[in-house]
C-alpha positions in Angstrom: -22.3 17.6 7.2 -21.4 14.5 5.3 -19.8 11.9 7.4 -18.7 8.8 4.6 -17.7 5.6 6.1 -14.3 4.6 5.9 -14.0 1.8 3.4 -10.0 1.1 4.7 -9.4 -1.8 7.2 -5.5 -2.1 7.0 -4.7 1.3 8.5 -6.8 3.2 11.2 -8.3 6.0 9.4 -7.9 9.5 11.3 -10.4 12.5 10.5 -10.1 16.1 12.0 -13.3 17.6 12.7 -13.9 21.0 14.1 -15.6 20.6 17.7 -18.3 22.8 16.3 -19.6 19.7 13.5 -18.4 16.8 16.1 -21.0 18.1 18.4 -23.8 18.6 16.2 -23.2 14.8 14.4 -21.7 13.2 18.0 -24.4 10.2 17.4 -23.1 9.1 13.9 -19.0 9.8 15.1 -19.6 7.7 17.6 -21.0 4.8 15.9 -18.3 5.4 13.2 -15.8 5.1 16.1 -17.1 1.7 17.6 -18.1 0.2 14.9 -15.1 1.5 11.8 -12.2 2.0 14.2 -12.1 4.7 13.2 -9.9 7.9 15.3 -11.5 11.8 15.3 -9.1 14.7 16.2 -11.0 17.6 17.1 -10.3 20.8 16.4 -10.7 24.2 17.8 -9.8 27.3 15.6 -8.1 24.8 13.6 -6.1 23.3 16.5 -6.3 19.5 17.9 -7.4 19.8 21.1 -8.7 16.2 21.4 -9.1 12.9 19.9 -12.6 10.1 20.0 -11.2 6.4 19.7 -13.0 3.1 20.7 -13.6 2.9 24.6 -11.7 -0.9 24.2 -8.7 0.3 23.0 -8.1 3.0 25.1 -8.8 0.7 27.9 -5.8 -1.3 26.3 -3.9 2.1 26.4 -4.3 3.0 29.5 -3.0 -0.7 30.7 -0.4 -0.1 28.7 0.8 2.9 31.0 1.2 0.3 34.0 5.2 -0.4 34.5 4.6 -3.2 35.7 1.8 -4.5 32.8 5.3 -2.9 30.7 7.5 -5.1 32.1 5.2 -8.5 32.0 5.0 -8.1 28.6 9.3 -7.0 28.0 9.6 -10.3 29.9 7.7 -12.6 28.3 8.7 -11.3 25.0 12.3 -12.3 26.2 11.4 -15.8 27.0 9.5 -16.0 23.5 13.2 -14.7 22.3 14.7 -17.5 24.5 12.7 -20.1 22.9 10.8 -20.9 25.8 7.4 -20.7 24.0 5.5 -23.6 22.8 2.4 -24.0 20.3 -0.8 -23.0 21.6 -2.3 -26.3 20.3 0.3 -27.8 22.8 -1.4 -25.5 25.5 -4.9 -26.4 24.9 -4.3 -30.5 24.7 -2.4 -30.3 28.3 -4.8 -27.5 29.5 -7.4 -30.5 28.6 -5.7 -33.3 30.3 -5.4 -31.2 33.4 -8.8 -30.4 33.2 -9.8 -34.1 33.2 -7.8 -34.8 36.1 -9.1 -32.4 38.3 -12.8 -33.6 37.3 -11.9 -37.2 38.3 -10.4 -36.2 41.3 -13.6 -33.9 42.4 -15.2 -37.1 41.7 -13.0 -39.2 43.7 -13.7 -37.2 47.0 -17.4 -36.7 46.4 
């Protein structure tokens, strides 16, 4: 069996695959998966029974089921709403000056 790479990178490409030719080319599916993004819907008699997709995304997934990973997100998309964001290069310079400031005061008490 032929497995071509996917040559898209703006849309996940999905394949169906009959168990039968996943298992006998499970090597090469799974480097397509990791390394393509690629998504495999296998099929038995021509039904999905089950899907391959990259182990870091379904990790992703399954933190997505958490209510309350759910709800951390809802609310800080609110405040984002709210306009209580700021730039991330605002971020970094004071995550910098804080960082300086706890160095001289390790330093202080040393």
């Amino acid at each position: 069996m032929g497995l071509k790479a996917a040559s898209t990178k703006s849309s996940p490409m999905v394949q169906h695959l009959p168990i039968t030719q996943a298992r006998i080319n499970l090597g090469a599916l799974v480097k397509r998966v990791h390394l393509n993004k690629e998504y495999f819907i296998l099929e038995k008699d021509g039904i999905p029974v089950a899907a391959i997709m990259d182990v870091d995304e379904f990790e992703d997934y399954l933190e997505l089921q958490d209510p309350k990973v759910r709800n951390h997100i809802r609310r800080s998309y609110q405040e984002y709403l709210a306009g209580k964001g700021r730039p991330a290069e605002q971020l970094l310079a004071e995550l910098k000056a804080g960082s300086k400031k706890a160095k001289r005061a390790r330093r202080q008490k040393a």
